[in-house]
Structures are given as C-alpha cells and as structure tokens.
N, C-alpha and C positions, 0 to 999 in steps of 0.2 A: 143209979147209973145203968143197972141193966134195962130198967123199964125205960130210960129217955134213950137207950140204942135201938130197945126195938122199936121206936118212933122213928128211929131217923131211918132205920130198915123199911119198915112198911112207908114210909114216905118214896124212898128213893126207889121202891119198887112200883109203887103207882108212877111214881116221874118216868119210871124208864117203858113202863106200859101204855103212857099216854105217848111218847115220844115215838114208841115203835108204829105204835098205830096211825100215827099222822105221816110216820116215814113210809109207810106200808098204803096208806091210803094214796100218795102220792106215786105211785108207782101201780097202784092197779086201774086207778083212777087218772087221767089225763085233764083233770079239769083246773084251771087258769083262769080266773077273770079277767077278759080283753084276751090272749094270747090266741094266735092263729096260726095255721101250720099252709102255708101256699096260698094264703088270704082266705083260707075255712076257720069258721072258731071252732074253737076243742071245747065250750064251756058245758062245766055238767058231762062229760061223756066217758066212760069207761072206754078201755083201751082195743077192748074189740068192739066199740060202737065207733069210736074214732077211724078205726079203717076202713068201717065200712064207708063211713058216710067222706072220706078221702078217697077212696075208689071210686065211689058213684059219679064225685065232682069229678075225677080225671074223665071217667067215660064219658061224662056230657062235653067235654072240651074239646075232647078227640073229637067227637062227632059232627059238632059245630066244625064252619067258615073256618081254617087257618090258613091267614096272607102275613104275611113278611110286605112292609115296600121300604124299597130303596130307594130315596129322590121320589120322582113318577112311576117308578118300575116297581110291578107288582108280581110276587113270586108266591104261585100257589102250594100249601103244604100238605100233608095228611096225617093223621094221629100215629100212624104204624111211624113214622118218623123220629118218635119219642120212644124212649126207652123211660118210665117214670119207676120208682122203687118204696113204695108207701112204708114198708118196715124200717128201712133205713131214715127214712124222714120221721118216722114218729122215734124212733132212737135216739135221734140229734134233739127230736125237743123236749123229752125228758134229761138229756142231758143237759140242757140248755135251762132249765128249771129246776135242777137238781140242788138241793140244800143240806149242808151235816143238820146229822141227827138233835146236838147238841143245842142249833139254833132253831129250836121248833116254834121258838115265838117273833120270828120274822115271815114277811110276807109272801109267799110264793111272788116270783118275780113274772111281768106282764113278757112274754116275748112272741117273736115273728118272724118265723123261722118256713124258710124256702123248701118246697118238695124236692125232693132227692132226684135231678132226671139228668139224662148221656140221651146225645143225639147217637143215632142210626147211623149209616152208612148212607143211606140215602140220603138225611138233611143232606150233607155236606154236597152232595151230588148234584141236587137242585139248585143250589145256590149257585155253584160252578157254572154249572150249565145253561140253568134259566136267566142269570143275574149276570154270568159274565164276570164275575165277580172272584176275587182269591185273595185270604187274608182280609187284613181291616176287621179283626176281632167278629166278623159275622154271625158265626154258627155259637158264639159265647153269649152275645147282645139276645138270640133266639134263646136260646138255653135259662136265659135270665130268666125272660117275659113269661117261660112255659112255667118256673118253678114257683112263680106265682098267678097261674093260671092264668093271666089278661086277655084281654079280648080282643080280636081281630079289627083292623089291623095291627098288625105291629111293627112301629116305626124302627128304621134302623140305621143311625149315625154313623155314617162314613169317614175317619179319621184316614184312612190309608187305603189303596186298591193295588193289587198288582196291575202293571200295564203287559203284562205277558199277552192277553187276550185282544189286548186295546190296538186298536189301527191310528197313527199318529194322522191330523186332520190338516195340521198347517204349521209352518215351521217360519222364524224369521233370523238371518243372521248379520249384524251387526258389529260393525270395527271401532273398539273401543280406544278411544284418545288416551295416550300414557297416563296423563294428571289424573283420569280417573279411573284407572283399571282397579285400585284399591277398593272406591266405592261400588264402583259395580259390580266386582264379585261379591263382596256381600251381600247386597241387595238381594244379587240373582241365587244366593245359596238359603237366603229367609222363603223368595218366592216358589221353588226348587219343591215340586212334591204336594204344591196346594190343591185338595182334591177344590171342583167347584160341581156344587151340587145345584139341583133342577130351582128352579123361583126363589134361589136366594143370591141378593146383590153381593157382588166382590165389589171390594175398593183398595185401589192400589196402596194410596195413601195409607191406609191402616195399616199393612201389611209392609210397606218399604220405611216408614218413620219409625218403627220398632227399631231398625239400626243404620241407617243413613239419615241424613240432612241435607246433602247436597244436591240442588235443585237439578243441576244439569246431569248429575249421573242419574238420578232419579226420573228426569224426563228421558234419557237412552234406553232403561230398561223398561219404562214406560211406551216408550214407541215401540219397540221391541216386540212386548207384548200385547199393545193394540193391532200391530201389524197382523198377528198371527188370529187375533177376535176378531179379525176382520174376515178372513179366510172360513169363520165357522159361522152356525146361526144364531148366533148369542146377537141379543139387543143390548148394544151398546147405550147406558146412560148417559153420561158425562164426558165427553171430550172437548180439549183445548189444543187449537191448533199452533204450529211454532207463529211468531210474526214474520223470521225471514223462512227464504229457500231451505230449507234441509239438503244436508249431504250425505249425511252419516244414511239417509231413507228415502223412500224415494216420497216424493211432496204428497201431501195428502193421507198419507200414511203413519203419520207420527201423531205423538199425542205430548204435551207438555204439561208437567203437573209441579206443583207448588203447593206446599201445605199452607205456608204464609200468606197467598195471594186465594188460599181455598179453591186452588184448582186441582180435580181429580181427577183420575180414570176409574171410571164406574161401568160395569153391567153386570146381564143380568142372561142366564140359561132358561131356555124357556123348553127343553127337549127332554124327555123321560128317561134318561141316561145320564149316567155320571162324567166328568169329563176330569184329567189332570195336566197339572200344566208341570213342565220339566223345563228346566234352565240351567246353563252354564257356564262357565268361560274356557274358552280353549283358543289356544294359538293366539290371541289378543280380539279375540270375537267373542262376543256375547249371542249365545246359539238359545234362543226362546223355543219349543216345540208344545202343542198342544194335541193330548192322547185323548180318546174317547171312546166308548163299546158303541159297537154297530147299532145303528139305527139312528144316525144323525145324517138331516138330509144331503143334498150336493148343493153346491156354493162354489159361485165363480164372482169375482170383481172386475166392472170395468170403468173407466175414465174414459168421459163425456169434456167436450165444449170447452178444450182447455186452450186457453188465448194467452198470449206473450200481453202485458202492458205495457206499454212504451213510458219511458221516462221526460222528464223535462229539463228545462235549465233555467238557473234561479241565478240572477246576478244582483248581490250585492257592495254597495258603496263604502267605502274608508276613506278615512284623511288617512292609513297607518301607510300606506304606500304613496310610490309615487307619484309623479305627473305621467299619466300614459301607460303606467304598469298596472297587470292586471295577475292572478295566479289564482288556480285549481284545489279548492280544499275539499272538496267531496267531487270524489269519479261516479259517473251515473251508472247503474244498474235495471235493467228488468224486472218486472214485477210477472204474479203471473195468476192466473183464475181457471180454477179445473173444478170437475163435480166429479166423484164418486158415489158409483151405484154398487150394490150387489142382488144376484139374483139368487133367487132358494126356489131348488129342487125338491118335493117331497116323494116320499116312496111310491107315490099314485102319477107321478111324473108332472103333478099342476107347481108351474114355476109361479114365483111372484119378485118383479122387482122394485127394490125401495130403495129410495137417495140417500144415502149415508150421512155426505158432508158436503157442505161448499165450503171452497179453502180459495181465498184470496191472500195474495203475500202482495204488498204495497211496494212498488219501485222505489231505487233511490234515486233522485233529481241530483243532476249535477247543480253543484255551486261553486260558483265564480264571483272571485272578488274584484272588484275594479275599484281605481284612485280616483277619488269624486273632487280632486284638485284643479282648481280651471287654470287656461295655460292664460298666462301674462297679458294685459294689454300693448299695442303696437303703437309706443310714443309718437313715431314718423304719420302712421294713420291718420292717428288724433287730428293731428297739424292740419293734413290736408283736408279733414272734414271739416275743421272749421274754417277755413279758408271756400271751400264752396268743389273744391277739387279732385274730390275723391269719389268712386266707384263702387264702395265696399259694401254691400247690401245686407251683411250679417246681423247690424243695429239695428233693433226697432227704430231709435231716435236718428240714426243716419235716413234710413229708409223713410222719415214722416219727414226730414230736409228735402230727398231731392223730389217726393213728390210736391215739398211748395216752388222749388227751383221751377220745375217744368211745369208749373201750372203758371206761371209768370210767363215762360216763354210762348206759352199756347195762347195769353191775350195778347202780347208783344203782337204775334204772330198774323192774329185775327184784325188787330189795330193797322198793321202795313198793309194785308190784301186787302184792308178797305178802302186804304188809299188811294194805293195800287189802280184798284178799279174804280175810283171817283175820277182819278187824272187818265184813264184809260178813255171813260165816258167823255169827258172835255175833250179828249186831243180827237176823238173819233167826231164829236161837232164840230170842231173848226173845219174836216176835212171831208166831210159828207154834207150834202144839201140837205137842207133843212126840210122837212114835211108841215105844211101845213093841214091838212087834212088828210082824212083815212080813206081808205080804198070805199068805203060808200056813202064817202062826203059828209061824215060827221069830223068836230074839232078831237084834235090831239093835243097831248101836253106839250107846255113848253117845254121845248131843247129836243122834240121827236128827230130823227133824222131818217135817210135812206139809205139803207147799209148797199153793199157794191150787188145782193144780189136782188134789189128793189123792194125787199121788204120796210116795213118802217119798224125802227127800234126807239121804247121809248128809257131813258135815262134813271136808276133805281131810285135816286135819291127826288127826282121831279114831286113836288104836291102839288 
C-alpha cells in the first residue's frame, strides 16, 4: 500500500511538472500555428520577439501611402494619426489562446486577433474637413482596416452622412391625391435618408416594392424624385414617360414606374462626392429634396420645340340610335411634344448640353356617333318616276330614266329641224327663180335658185 502511493505521488508529480511547463511555455512563448496578431504570424516567436517584429510591421505602415476613399473622394492620412498599443494587443492574444492547466492535452486554439489602435484627434479632423463628412461610422470603418494593417486604399462604406455640411441641390414638391396619402408616405419614409454614392446605379423600384404596390402612388414619388435628378448631374438610366398630360408635374418631368410592366427609375452618379436624398410628407405634399457636399457641378433645364397637337374627329355609325340623332362620347383634347435639355457647368466653367427626353403625349380625337338609319322612301315620288314625271335626281336609276327621256327628245328634235328645212328649201323654189347656170357658166344642181340678194343657193338634200 505504501509502495503503490508513492507511485501514484511520483506520477502526479511529473503530471503536475509536465503540466506547468506547457502552461509556462505558453506564456513566455507566443507561438500558435496559423494564429496572427493585425494579420502578422506569432509562429515560433517568444514574446519579446513578437513585439518587436509588431512594431517594425506598424512602422513600415505608417510610413507607407495612407488614403481613406469615400465614393471618388479621396482623403489623405498620416501615421501620427494612429495611436497603435502593441502591449495591449499581445495581452488580448494570449488571452484569446489561454487554456486551464488541467486541459494540457488540447490543442492550443488557431486565432486572429486585431492590433489594439485609438484614432488621434486629427483622424477625426480630416475626415470632417477633407470628406465633408460627420458620422456614418467613419473614423470606426478606419480604425478597422489600421488594426489589421491593410493597404492603401481603404475603401469606406457609407451607410449614413450628416447633411449639416451638405448644400441641398434640387428640391421638388408635390400634392398628393387623398386615396393615396397612405402609400406615399410610406414610400417617401423607406426613400427618406438614402445616401447615393459615386458609379453605383439606384433603382427606385428596389427601394419603393420593399413596402408599396401601388403603381400610381409609386409613379408620384417617382416623379417626384426624377424631378429633382433632373436638377443635379446624375445620368439618368431608365425613364418612362406618363401617356397622358400630368398635372400633379409639370409634363416632361415625371417618371412612371411599374414593377409588373418592369418599368423603372434608374441612374446613376457619376461625381466624386456623396449625395442624399431627403423626403417627406407635409401639409398634403410630398416634399423630395436632394443634399450633396460641394463640388457638384451647376445644372440648369430647359424645354425646346414644344408644340400643342391638334386633335381630330372620328365619327361612328349605329343602328342603336335614331333616324337623324347623332351624340358626343369622347370630348377631344390636345396632345402635346416638348424636348428637354439640361446643361452642366463644371468647376472650369466648360458647359455641355445633352437632350434628356422627348416626351410626346397622344391627343384624344373627338368621337361622334351618328344613326346610320336611312330615312324612308317617298311613295308619291315613286309614282311620278314611273309615270315619266318627276325631277328628282337623287336615283342613280331615276337619273339613267331621264337621260333616255332626253335623248329621245334630242332625235325628236333633230327629226323636225329636218323637215323644218326640207319644206323651208321647197317653199323658197316655188318663190325664187330658178338658176340655171353659175356665175362662170358652169351647170348647177337641180332645184339651184336665186336668193333676193342674187346669189345662187343650192338645195341640201339635191344629188
């Protein structure tokens, strides 16, 4: 009994000496297979080899290129800007790999653990000032990238911006129809706050079917908000013009989107600056405004070549009325054709102007119906056309009667002056002397005579 305790003594003594020494090794020793401290490996390194070669990596970082860009905007930084703390970082990663003693036959754990750094007073200054910028998680997004050392540039996601700084660029306001004040506040409270950042497309549609459906409230905060893109230098992708006049905007300026029909409002910021867009409802208007940091160019709109379209009139037949009644189902309306331009100012003062849109709105044609009822025939008429007696020249078939009637009378006609002048020629022989010869004593026909003023006439019918 004594001899098998002091085995279990001398055992639990070497257990607790091998135990120490692995606890103890881990602790003067920083070495991890795979594990990095600011994206440096600790492998193999004792704990004052670890900082050194963590300080040397911070000093090469500092002295290197550090940009920050926001969108297109690039904001230059400098090392003295970081406050980095290597003690405290190698702290966290021994804490972070720390194991009871008891479990000495587990793995030291792989970890990846962030350098310990506090901006300066200056980051935060730069950014204000050079960026324009306040809030939207900035100086944390920097703080990120430094504690794992990354390389210049470093990209930095804009979720939110103060507009404190921001100069509002265009503004449109809008009276909304009671039936849809419900949807369009919504709309306008989803769109409310949307930064839009440099070369990446917005689409309205994404952003208003998250909680509307309704196409017409959806085309009001739509117009709305193209009104006011139109005002700035954004390239417009996608617009759909209404079919008729707009009222609620003025024509040309509105945009109608449909998710069903795949119509949208699209574009697209092509300016090295951030821009946000604010929306709201008040007093029964829908108030769109578009904020942005300086250095977006000037921008004016004008309408070109706009012409009234005259309407027409379209008349259609029915048996459904009466003889002679005719009635108004569509009243005509104007149509109308206008171009919109905008011209852009840049900071060197070279303008360029480009055609936005041609917006044709189609007139409505009056229609008129008329009774395609014919009025009665004229029993008494009839009579007299067949009788030979009547005047009425509205028939084809009357009209093809009387010219055989009058063609009848025209040989009648021609038949009597023939006679006329056969018995005209007789009774002028009996009464005039006969001619036997001509004035240079050649023969004449029989029945020549000598008319009263001595010429000689000869007879038509004589062979």
């Amino acid at each position: 009994m004594k001899i098998f305790s002091k085995a279990m003594i001398i055992t639990l003594l070497i257990s607790v000496a091998l135990v120490s020494g692995e606890y103890m090794s881990i602790h003067t020793l920083a070495a991890s297979e795979g594990s990095t401290i600011g994206s440096i490996s600790v492998k193999d390194l004792s704990e004052s080899d670890l900082k050194k070669k963590l300080n040397t990596a911070i000093a090469e970082w500092k002295n290197n290129k550090i940009e920050i860009m926001i969108g297109n905007h690039k904001v230059r930084l400098s090392g003295d800007d970081f406050l980095f703390d290597v003690d405290a970082s190698i702290q966290q990663y021994e804490v972070a790999i720390d194991k009871p003693w008891y479990a000495f036959w587990e793995k030291t754990p792989i970890v990846h653990e962030p350098l310990q750094v506090k901006a300066n007073h200056s980051l935060i200054e730069k950014i204000e000032s050079e960026a324009k910028l306040k809030g939207g998680n900035i100086d944390q997004q920097v703080l990120e990238a430094a504690s794992y050392l990354k390389k210049s540039p470093i990209e930095i996601q804009i979720n939110d911006v103060s507009i404190e700084d921001a100069e509002r660029i265009s503004f449109e306001s809008i009276s909304i129809p009671d039936n849809l004040q419900t949807e369009v506040e919504t709309i306008a409270k989803e769109l409310d706050g949307i930064m839009i950042e440099p070369e990446k497309t917005f689409s309205f549609n994404k952003v208003a079917t998250q909680v509307g459906s309704n196409d017409d409230a959806m085309s009001l905060v739509a117009s709305a908000l193209y009104s006011t893109v139109l005002q700035s230098s954004f390239e417009v992708i996608e617009r759909h013009q209404a079919e008729d006049i707009p009222t609620y905007v003025k024509p040309g300026y509105e945009a109608s989107v449909s998710p069903f029909l795949e119509q949208d409002l699209q574009f697209v910021s092509h300016s090295h600056v951030l821009a946000k867009i604010m929306a709201k409802v008040e007093d029964g208007k829908l108030k769109v405004s578009l904020y942005s940091l300086p250095g977006n160019p000037q921008v004016t709109i004008s309408e070109k070549d706009r012409q009234t379209v005259a309407p027409r009139t379209i008349y259609r037949y029915t048996k459904s009325l009466d003889e002679g009644e005719s009635k108004t189902i569509q009243q005509s309306k104007p149509g109308l054709w206008l171009l919109i331009f905008r011209t852009i100012t840049d900071e060197n003062g070279d303008t360029k102007t480009q055609l936005i849109s041609q917006n044709y709105y189609a007139p409505k044609n009056e229609i008129i119906e008329k009774s395609s009822i014919e009025a009665p025939a004229d029993t008494n008429a009839t009579a007299n056309a067949e009788d030979g007696n009547t005047d009425n020249t509205n028939g084809t078939d009357e009209n093809v009667d009387q010219s055989d009637h009058g063609q009848t009378e025209d040989n009648s006609s021609r038949s009597n002056n023939s006679k006329s002048q056969t018995n005209k020629d007789q009774s002028n022989t009996s009464t005039h002397k006969k001619a036997t010869e001509s004035k240079n004593g050649g023969t004449v026909p029989k029945g020549s005579y000598y008319n009263d003023s001595g010429d000689i006439v000869t007879p038509k019918d004589t062979k």
